[in-house]
N, C-alpha and C positions, 0 to 999 in steps of 0.2 A: 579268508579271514573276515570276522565281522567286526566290526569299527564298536568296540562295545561303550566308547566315550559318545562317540557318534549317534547311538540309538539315546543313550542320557541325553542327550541334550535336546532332543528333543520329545521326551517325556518316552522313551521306549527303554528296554533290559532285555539284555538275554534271558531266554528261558528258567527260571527257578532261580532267579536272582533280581535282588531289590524289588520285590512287589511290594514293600509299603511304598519306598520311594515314587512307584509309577501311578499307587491310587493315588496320593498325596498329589503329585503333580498335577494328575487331570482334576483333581478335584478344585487346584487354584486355579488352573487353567478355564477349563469347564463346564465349574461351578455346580460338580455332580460328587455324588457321593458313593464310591467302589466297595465302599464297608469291609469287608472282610475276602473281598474274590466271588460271593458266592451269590451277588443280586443280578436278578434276571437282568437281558442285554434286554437295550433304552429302544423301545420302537416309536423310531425318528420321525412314523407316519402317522403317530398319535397326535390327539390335541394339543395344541402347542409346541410342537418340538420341532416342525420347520421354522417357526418364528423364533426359534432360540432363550425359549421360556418353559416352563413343567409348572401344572398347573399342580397346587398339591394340596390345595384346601379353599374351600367356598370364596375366601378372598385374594386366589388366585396368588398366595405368597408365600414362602415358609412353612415349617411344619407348623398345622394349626392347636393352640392351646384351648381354645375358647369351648368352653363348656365342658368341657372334660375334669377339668381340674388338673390337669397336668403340667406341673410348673419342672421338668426336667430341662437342664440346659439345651440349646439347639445344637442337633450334631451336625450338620452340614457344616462345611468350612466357607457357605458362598454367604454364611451372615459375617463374615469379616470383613466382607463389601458392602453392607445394607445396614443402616442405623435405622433400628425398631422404632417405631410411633406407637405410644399404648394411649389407649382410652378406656376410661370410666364407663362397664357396661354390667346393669345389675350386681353396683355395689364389686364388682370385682375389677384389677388394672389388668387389662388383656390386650395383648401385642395386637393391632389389626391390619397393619401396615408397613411397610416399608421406603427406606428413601433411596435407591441409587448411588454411588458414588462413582463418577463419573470418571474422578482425576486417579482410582485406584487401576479402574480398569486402563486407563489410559498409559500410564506408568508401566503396568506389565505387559501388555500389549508390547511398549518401546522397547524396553526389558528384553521378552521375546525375541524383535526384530536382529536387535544387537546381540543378543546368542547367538542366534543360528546364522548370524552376520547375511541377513536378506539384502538381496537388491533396494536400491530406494526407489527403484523406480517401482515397485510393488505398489504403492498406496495411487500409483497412474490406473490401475488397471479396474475392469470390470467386477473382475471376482471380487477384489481388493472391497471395491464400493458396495457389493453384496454382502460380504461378509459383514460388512460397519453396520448397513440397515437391518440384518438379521437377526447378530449378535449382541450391539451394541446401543446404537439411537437409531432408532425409524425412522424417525425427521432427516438422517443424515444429508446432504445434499452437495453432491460435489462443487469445489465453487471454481469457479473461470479464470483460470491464469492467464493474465495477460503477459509473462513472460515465459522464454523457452530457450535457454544455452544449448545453443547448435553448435558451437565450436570455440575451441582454447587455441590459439594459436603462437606460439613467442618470434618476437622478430628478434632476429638477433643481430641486427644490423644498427644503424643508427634512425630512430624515429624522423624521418622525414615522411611529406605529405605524401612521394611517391610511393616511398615502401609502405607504407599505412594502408593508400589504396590496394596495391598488391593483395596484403594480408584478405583487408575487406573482399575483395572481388573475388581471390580465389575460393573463397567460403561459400560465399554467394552461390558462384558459379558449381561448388562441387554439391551443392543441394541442390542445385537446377530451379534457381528463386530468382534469374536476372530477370524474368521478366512479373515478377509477384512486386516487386520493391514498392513502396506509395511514397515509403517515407526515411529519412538518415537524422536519429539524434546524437550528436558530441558533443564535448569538451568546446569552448569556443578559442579552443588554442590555433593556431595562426597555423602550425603542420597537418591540423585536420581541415582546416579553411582550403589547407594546398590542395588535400586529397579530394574533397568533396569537387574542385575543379573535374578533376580524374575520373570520379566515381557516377556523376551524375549526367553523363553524355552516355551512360552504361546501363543505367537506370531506369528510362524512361522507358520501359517496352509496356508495362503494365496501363499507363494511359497514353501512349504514342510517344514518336519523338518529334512530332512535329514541336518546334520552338514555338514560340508568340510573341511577340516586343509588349513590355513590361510598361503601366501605365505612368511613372514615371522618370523613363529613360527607353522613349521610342529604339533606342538604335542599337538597346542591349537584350539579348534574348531571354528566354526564361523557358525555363524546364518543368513541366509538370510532376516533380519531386519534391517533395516536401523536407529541407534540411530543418532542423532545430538548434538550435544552443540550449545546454542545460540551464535547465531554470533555476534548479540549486546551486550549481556552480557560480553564478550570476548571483544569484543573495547573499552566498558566502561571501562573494567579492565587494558585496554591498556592504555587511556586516564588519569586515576584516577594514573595511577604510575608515568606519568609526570608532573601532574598540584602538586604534592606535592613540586615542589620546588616553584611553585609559593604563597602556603600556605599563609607566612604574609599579601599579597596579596591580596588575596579572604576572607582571613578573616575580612580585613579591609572594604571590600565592603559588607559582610552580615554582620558586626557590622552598617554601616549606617543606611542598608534596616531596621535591628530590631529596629532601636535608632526610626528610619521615623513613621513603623507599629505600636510601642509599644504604641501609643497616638491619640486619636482622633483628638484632635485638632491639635497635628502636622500634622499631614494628611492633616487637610483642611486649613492650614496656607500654605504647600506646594501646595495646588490646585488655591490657589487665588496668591500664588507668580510667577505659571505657568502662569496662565490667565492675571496677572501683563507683566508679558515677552511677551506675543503673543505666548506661545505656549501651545499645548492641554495636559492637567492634565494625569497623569495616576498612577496606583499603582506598586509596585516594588516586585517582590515575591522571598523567598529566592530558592536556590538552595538544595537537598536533593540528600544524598549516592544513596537512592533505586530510584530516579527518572533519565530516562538515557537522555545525555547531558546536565545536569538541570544547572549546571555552563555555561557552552555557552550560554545557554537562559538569564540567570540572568544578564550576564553583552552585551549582545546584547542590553538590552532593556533598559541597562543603557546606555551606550556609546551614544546614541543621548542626554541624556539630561545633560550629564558632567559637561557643563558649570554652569547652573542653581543649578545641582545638587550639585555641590561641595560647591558653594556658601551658598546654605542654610543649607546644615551638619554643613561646620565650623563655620557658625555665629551661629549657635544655640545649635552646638555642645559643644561648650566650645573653644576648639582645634581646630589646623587643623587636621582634620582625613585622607584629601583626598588632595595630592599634585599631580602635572602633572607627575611623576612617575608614579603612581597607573593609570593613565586613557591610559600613557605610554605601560603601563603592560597587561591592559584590551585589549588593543588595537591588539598585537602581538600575546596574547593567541587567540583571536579569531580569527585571520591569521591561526593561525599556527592548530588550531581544529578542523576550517569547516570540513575537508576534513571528517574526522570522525564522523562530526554531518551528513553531508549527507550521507553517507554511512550507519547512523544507522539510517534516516529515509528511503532510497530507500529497505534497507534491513528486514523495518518492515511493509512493504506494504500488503496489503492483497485481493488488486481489479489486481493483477497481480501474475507470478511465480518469486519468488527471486534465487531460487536455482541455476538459470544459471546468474546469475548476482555477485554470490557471488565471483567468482575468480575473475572479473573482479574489485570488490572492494578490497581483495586482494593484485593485482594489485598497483591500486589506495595508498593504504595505507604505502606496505612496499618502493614503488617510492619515497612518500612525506619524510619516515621518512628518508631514502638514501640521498634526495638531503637536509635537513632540517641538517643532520648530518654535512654537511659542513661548518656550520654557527657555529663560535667558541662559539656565545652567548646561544645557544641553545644547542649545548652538550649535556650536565648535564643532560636537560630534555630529550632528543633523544634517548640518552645510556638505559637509563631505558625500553622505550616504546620499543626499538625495542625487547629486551631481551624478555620483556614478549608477543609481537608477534613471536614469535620462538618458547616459550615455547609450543605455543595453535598449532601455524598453520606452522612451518617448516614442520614437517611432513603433507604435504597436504592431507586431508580425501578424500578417492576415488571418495567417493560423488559427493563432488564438479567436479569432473575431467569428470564423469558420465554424468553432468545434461549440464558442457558444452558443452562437445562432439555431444550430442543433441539436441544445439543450430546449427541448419544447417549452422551456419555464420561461429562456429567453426571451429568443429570436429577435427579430428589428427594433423590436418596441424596448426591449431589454438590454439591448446593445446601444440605441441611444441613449437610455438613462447611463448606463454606464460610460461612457465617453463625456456624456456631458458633468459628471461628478471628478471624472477624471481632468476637464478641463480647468475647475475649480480648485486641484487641490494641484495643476501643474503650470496652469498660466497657458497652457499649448493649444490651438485651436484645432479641432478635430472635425473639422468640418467636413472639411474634404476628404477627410480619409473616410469616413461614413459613406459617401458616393465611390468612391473607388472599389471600398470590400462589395460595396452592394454588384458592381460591372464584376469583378471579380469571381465571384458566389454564383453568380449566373455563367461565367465563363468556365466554371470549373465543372458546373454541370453540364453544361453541355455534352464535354469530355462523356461523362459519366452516360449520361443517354447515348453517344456513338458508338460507347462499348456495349454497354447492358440495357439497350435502348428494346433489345426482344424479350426482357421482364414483364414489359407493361403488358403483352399478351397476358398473364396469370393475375392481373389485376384485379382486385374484386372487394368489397367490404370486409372489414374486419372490425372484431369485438375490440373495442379500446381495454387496455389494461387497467390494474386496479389502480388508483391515485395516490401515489405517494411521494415522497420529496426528499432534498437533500440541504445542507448549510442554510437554515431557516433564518439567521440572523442575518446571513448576506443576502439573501432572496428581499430580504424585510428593505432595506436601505436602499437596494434598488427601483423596488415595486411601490412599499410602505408600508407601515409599521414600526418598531422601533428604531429610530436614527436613522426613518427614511428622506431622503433629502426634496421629498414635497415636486421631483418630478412627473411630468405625466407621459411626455415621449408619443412619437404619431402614433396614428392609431394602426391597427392592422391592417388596413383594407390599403394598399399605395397604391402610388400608378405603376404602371407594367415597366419595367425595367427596359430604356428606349434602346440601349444595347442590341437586344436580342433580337437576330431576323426571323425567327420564328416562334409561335405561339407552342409547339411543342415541348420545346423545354422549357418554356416558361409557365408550362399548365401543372405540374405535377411541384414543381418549388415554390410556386406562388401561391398554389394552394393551400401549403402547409405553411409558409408564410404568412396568410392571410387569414390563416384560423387562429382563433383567439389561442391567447398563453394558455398550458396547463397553469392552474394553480395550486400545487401539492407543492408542498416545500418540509416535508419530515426528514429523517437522517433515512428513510430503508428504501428511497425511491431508484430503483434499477434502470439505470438510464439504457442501458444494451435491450433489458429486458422491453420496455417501452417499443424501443422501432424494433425490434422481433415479434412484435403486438402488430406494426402497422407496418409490416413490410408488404403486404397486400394491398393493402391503402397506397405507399407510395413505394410500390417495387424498385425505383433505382435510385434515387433520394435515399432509402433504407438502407443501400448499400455505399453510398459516398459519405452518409453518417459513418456506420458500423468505421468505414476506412478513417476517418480522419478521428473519433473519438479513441480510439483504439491506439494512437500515436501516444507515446510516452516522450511528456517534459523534461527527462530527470533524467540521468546516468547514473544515480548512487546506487539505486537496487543493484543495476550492472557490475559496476565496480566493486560493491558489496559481494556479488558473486566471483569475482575473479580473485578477490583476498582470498575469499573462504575456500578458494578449489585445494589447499594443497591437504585440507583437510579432509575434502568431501574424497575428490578423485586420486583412485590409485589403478593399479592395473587391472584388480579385476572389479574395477566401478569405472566403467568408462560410459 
């Protein structure tokens, strides 16, 4: 028996049945034209037809009109994708070009995928990326996921620190990755606190398990594992301590949303009072503890329709629920929040490294709540957030100090200006913690040269990459330019870090230390792509960047992923 739904669907028919339907197909498909059955077969070794284009007139486009005089409509069906460009040539209007549409092809493409219900993991593959630069954009270029779901696990126990580890280690363990691990970011909840106990005596095979007593607290060891706390989850908690004075507030505004949602037909009394007004309908969704920014979104998406909105709560409300206060109030919280809703999406990115971006948010944050503090109306809510930015991040994690320094825009000179702007906007002296990351940086290379100390063999010059940059306004405030704070920070050249017993590890980090900042600060500068430029230059430096840049600050991508699985995964998408 042949599947004759089976061949339809993917643009085939049984013999002497549905031939229009199969040219038609191929021809949206494509982007060729079967006419009647009777045109010769496409030889694929012709000019342009490995590039997934048919040359079919002098400008390489369309059936050509020009100079013929032939103004018949175009029969091809691949100008349903292509909007004609005419010009003015000898007094006649003559198509000479065409535009792409890029979102059409892209649509049927998904179209496609979701007919023939393809793997997703297709668009992983080689062919997959051939086909894109062939068919579709040349330029295509696959881009770098820095993440990758190895495993769904459910505990079905009670979440403690032990069972947590459990879960973690037997995943670990059944991809044969105990000894790959650098790095563990969580939740900085107290049963993940337990587990990381658990987990990180387990961990350490990828740079040794030798301990080292921790600079300060000689008599406690320390594990060359890198744990994180989320740095989203930590601003949410930042944010959540000051929108509490705004409470009566936001509660008035998700009592509306529920009054709106709670009824069908008030739903679509509000979609015909929109379309009454000239403006386009939409639904209003509440805000939730576990979703992060979820109040900044809710009343974003109010704030344009206020005026409408308020209108149709109080007449239908009973009351007025919603006075020019409240939209007063909407208005300032959302001034005064952004700064933390970008910061928790730039910091939950996952097609980029956040790890060197995170001081720079940081930065960003404890500035707003410093200058936010001198507004007498804001107080109340400022006193709050800064405390509990102190609590998390006074003590800065070496980490972060780590993954800047390895930003070549940084490094020492960069890292002081930063501490020192930090000390101004926190009272906290950072003195010392500037000599500790420094003993530290050098102690971690080390490590790094005992493992991958046989790179330096393959040593040799390399072509620096092209210069380019990233968050130009924070680079500025550091270095100078606008809102730069007029530091200047030592210079590069220091003295040898008295730490180290030998000039060996300190010849390949000090060197790059020692060499002036790059100064490229544009948004497209590839910092991976950079030390893959000069992995040559500094063969294992290259690779304790790559390591520690490559750490993610953020759990949301993650847990974004584990929402979305009941969606993505079923039996046979495993």
């Amino acid at each position: 028996m042949v599947d004759e739904d089976g061949l339809l669907s993917v643009g085939l028919a049984p013999e002497g049945e549905n031939d229009d339907d199969t040219r038609a197909d191929a021809a949206a498909l494509f982007g060729i034209d079967l006419g009647d059955g009777s045109t010769a077969p496409i030889d694929v070794d012709a000019n342009g037809g490995e590039g997934g284009m048919t040359t079919v007139n002098s400008n390489g486009i369309g059936p050509s009109t020009a100079g013929t005089g032939n103004t018949s409509k175009h029969k091809s069906p691949m100008w349903a994708d292509f909007e004609e460009i005419y010009e003015v040539i000898n007094g006649s209007r003559i198509c000479t070009k065409a535009d792409y549409k890029p979102e059409v092809a892209r649509s049927k493409l998904c179209r496609l995928i979701a007919k023939l219900d393809l793997p997703l993991r297709i668009g992983e593959t080689d062919a997959w990326e051939e086909y894109i630069v062939r068919a579709h954009n040349p330029m295509f270029v696959k881009t770098f996921v820095l993440k990758k779901v190895i495993g769904l696990r459910l505990i079905e126990v009670k979440h403690t620190g032990d069972n947590i580890a459990e879960k973690v280690a037997c995943v670990i363990e059944e991809f044969g990755l105990l000894d790959k691990v650098f790095s563990v970011t969580l939740d900085n909840a107290s049963s993940n606190a337990k587990a990381m106990e658990t987990l990180t005596p387990m961990f350490v095979g990828y740079l040794g398990s030798k301990p080292t007593p921790t600079p300060l607290d000689p008599n406690k060891v320390k594990y060359h594992l890198v744990h994180q706390c989320c740095a989203c989850h930590i601003i949410n908690l930042t944010v959540k301590s000051g929108l509490k004075r705004f409470k009566p507030y936001t509660e008035d505004f998700r009592t509306t949303i529920n009054f709106l949602n709670s009824s069908n037909q008030r739903i679509a009394l509000f979609k015909n009072f929109c379309i009454a007004k000239d403006v386009r309908p939409r639904k209003f969704g509440l805000d939730m503890d576990v979703r992060w920014n979820a109040t900044y979104l809710m009343l974003k998406h109010l704030l344009p329709y206020k005026d409408i909105f308020s209108v149709f709560i109080n007449s239908n409300y009973g009351s007025t629920l919603l006075t020019a206060s409240h939209w007063y109030i909407a208005d300032k919280i959302l001034e005064f929040v952004e700064v933390f809703y970008d910061s928790t999406v730039t910091l939950s990115g996952v097609y980029y490294p956040t790890s060197p971006l995170i001081l720079h948010h940081l930065l960003d944050i404890i500035t707003h709540l410093h200058e936010s503090s001198k507004d007498q109306n804001l107080f109340s809510v400022v006193y709050p957030m800064k405390l509990k930015y102190l609590k998390y991040w006074k003590d800065i994690p070496l980490f972060y100090s780590f993954a800047f320094i390895l930003d070549p825009r940084g490094k020492m000179r960069g890292l002081f200006n930063v501490l020192t702007i930090m000390q101004q906007k926190t009272g906290f002296d950072y003195s010392s913690y500037y000599g500790i990351m420094k003993t530290e940086i050098f102690k971690l290379f080390n490590k790094y040269e005992e493992k991958f100390g046989a790179a330096k063999s393959q040593r040799r010059a390399a072509h620096p990459a092209s210069i380019t940059g990233k968050r130009k306004h924070a680079w500025g405030r550091i270095f100078g330019g606008p809102g730069a704070s007029g530091i200047v920070g030592p210079s590069p050249a220091s003295a040898p870090n008295p730490s180290l017993s030998t000039s060996t590890a300190a010849c390949e980090l000090s060197a790059y230390l020692d060499s002036d900042n790059v100064t490229a600060y544009e948004d497209d500068f590839d910092l991976l792509l950079w030390w893959r430029d000069h992995k040559l230059t500094y063969p294992v430096l290259s690779i304790m960047a790559r390591d520690i840049i490559s750490v993610p600050v953020s759990t949301v991508s993650l847990e974004s992923c584990f929402s979305l699985t009941g969606r993505i995964l079923e039996e046979r998408r495993h």
